[in-house]
N, C-alpha and C positions, 0 to 999 in steps of 0.2 A: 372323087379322085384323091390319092394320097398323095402325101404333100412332101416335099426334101425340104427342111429349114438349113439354111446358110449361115454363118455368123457371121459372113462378108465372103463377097463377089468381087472384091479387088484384084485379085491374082490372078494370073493369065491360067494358072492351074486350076483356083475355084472355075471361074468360067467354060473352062473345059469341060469339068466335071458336072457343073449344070446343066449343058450343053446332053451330056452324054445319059442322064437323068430325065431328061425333058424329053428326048427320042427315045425313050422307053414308057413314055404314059404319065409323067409325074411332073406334079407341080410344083416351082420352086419358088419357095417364100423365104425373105427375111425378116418377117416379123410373128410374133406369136402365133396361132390359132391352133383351129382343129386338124383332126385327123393328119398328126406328122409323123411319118413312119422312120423318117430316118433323118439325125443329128448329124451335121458335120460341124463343125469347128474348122474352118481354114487360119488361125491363126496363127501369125510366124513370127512375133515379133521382137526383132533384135537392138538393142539400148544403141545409141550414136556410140557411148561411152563404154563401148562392149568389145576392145578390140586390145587391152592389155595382154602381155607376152604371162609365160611360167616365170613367177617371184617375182612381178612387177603391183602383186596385190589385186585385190578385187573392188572393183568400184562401188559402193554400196549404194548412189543412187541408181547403178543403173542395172542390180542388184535388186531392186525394187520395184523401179519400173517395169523390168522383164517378167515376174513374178505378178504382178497385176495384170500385165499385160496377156501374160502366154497361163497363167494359173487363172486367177480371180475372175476376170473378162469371162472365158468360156465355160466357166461352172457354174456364174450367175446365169449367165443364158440357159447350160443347160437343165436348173434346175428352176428355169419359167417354161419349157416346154415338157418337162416328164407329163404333167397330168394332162396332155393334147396328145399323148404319142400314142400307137395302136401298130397294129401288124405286127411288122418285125421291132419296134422299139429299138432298135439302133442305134446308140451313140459313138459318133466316128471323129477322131481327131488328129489330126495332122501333129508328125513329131520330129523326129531327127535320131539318125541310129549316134550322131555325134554329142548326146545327150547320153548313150549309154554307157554306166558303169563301169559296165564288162568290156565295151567293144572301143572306146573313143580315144585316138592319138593326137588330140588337138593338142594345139599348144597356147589357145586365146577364144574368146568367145564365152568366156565363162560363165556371165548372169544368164545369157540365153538357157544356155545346156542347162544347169541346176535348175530353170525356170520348168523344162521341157519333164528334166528326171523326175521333179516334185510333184507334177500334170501324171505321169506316170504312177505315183506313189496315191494320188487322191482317188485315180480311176482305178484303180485296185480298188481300196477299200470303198468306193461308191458301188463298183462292179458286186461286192460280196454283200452289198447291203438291197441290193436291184436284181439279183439273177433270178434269185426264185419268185419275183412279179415279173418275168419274162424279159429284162433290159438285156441286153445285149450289148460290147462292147468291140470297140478299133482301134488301133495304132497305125498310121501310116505316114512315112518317109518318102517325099514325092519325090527326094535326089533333085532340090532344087538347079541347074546349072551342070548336072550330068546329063539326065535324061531332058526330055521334052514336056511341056507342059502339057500337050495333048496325050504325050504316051503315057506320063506316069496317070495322068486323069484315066485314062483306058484301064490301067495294074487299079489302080484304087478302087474305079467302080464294082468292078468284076471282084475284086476282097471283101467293098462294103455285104455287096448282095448276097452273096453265095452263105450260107448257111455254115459254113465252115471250110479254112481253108487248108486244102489237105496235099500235104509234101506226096505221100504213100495213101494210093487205096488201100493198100494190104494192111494201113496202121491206126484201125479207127477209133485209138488212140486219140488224134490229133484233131477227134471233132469234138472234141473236151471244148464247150464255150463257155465252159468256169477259168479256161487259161485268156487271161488279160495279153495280147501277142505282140509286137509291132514288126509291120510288114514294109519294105522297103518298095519299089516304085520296080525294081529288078527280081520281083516274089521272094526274094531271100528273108527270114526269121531273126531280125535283129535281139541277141540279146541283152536284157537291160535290166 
């Protein structure tokens, strides 16, 4: 049996998506071993001291901690599970479209977002350094507090598995899995 590693089952969302994982055959571990076919990362984690306005500066320890927390934490893990992974080799990690670049009108939150953008910027180039030993990569926005914990877990499962997630048959284009994507919990293509 293949296995789903976790990096934590705290979240009403991971637990879903467990849930939704395990009713299709698979076994779900959070600790190392064999035969893991697919990496999630649920980590979200936002500093206490993460809630200054625009011009009120950024808080550098919490700045830090975000970045340990939402970076370092889930690359350590997933670089103790590459040499157990097989099948699909899947590395999937929860993000935030409020992290993107291009898309985000926050106005606070900021160690999170940079922590998420920069998660974004490492799985890139992990991504170009793993594609041609078969790794495969995810970005997914479960719309914490919009949508439902069960529904976005239903949008996420259905992105992890599918081989490629495709707007247009007509555009197969968009089964490029050299494109690094992040998918919102709504299937919309967050750009970032």
């Amino acid at each position: 049996m293949n296995k789903v590693y976790f990096t934590s089952l705290e979240s009403d969302f991971a637990k879903a998506l467990a849930k939704r994982f395990e009713k299709n055959g698979f076994e779900i571990v959070t600790e190392t071993g064999i035969n893991i076919e697919y990496f999630i990362d649920t980590t979200d984690y936002v500093p206490a001291d993460d809630d200054r306005k625009v011009g009120e500066g950024l808080s550098k320890e919490a700045g830090i901690e975000a970045y340990e927390k939402n970076v370092c934490g889930p690359i350590d893990a997933l670089d103790r599970c590459f040499y157990y992974m097989v099948g699909k080799k899947r590395a999937c990690f929860l993000s935030s479209g409020k992290s993107s670049i291009n898309w985000s009108a926050e106005e606070s939150g900021y160690a999170h977002h940079m922590a998420k953008a920069a998660l974004h910027q490492i799985l890139t180039i992990t991504k170009n350094a793993l594609i041609e030993r078969g790794f495969t990569f995810r970005l997914f926005d479960p719309l914490t507090g919009e949508v439902s914990p069960e529904k976005a877990a239903d949008a996420a499962f259905v992105y992890f598995t599918r081989d490629r997630y495709i707007d247009n048959d007509a555009d197969k284009s968009r089964e490029d899995e050299r494109n690094l994507l992040l998918r919102d919990a709504k299937g919309r293509e967050i750009p970032w």
